[in-house]
C-alpha positions, -999 to +999 in steps of 0.1 A: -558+387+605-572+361+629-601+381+648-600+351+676-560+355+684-570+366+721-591+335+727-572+315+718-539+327+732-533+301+761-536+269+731-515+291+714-484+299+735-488+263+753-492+247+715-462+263+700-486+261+671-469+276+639-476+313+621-495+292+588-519+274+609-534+306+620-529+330+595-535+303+567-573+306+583-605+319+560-603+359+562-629+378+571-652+398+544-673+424+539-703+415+564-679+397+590-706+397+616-740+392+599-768+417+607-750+443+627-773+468+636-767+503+618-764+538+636-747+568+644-716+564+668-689+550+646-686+553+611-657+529+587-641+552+560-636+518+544-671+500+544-686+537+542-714+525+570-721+538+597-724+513+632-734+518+662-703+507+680-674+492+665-662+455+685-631+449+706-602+434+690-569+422+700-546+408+723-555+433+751-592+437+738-588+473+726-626+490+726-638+509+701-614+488+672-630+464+652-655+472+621-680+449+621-686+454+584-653+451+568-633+443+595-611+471+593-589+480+629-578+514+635-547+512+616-568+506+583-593+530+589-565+555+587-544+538+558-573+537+535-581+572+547-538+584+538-547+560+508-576+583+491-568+613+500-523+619+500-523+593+473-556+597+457-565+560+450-595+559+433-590+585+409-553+577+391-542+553+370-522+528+394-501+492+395-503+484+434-487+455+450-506+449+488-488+428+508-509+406+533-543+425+516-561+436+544-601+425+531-622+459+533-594+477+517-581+451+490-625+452+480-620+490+476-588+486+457-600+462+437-632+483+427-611+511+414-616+503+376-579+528+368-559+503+394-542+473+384-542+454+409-519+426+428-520+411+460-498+384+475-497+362+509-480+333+523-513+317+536-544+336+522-554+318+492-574+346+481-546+366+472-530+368+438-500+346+446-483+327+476-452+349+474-425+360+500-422+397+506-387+394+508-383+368+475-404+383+453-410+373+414-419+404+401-398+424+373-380+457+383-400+489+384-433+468+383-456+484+404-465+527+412-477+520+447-469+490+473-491+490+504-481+475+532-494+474+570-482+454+599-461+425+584-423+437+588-427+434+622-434+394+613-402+389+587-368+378+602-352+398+571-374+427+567-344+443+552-344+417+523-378+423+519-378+461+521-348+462+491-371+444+472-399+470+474-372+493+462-366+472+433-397+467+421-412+502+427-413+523+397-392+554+397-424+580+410-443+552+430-443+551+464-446+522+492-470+529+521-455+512+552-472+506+587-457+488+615-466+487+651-438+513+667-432+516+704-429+553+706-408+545+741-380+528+722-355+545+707-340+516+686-354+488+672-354+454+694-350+416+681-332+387+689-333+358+660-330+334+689-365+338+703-384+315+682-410+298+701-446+316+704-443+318+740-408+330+743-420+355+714-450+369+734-431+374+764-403+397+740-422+413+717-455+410+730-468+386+702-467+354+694-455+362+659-434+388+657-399+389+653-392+424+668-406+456+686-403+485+664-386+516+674-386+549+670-355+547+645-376+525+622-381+551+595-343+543+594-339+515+589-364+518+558-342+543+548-310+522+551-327+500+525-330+530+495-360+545+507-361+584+512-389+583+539-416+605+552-433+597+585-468+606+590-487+609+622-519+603+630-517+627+657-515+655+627-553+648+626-577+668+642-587+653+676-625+653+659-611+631+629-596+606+653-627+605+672-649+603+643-633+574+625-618+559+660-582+563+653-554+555+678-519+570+676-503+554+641-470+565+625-474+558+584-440+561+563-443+571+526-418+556+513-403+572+477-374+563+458-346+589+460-347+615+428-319+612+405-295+646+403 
């Protein structure tokens, strides 16, 4: 998760410059921005610290976003939140499989002495293993929990990749899926013939993405042996949202259908 990508859009787009060479870059950790002052406006579910603000992050600078502890945006503030409480993390006996482990929360996973635990990524070198979500190496019925958060949305076959969470989930697990949706659109947009960053940005309004997400996304998941759930983040009180700054998210917990 490059925290620079607005920056350094313009070398970006004009560059062409490929998905690795940005996303192969050191992660942020725990600490990202050394001695940020303490206090009593924001507080990260994931870092457990209160801040006085949290930073701006993204293409459009989005206030209020960015942890300056852990790193954490919105969308994993609420995840880790979903995380330890619907799935109760820290206290059961877990395999997980995170996809592109997000720092603050992979720390917290990792801490969790009943989880065992497995992370993979194309470019970060701190994960487990360099491994393709959609060519993964696992055995069958490997893992109790698969957590995933804003990469479909950057795989040309997310299908591929979402049949092979189905495979390798474990009968009762479940897969935890985010994905930037466009509440707007009713069906799903991509075109495999946009391939530059710039002609990218301009259709799906990033540089690296491969589609807009639509409102028939929970679909689609489902197309691929999923029986789905959505979850909003609207469902939380407007106190919640403001408390932990959360935006409006849609989470699917994703379960493997129950044998008759």
């Amino acid at each position: 998760m490059p925290l620079d990508l607005s920056g350094r859009m313009a070398s970006l787009l004009t560059g062409n410059t490929a998905a690795p060479g940005v996303y192969g870059e050191a992660r942020p950790s725990l600490n990202i921005i050394p001695d940020t002052p303490a206090g009593d406006g924001r507080y990260c579910p994931i870092c457990r610290r209160w801040y006085r603000r949290f930073l701006p992050f993204g293409i459009r600078r989005r206030q209020q976003a960015l942890c300056p502890g852990c790193g954490g945006l919105e969308r994993h503030r609420y995840l880790w939140l979903y995380l330890e409480t619907a799935q109760a993390v820290t206290t059961r006996r877990l395999s997980v499989l995170h996809i592109a482990p997000e720092p603050g929360i992979r720390q917290r996973l990792q801490a969790c002495p009943s989880i065992r635990y497995t992370s993979i990524d194309l470019h970060d070198q701190s994960a487990t293993a360099a491994m393709d979500a959609s060519r993964l190496t696992f055995d069958d019925a490997s893992f109790d929990l698969i957590v995933c958060s804003h990469v479909l949305e950057h795989i040309q076959d997310d299908h591929a990749a979402l049949r092979e969470f189905a495979r390798v989930l474990r009968p009762a697990g479940h897969a935890i899926i985010l994905v930037p949706i466009d509440r707007h659109l009713p069906q799903t947009f991509e075109n495999e013939l946009i391939i530059s960053t710039e002609e990218r940005m301009k259709a799906f309004g990033h540089p690296y993405h491969v589609r807009i997400c639509g409102r028939d996304y929970g679909d689609r998941i489902a197309d691929c042996g999923f029986e789905v759930t959505s979850v909003s983040s609207g469902d939380m009180s407007a106190h919640c949202r403001r408390f932990y700054r959360i935006n409006k998210l849609i989470l699917f917990d994703c379960r493997l259908p129950t044998a008759e």
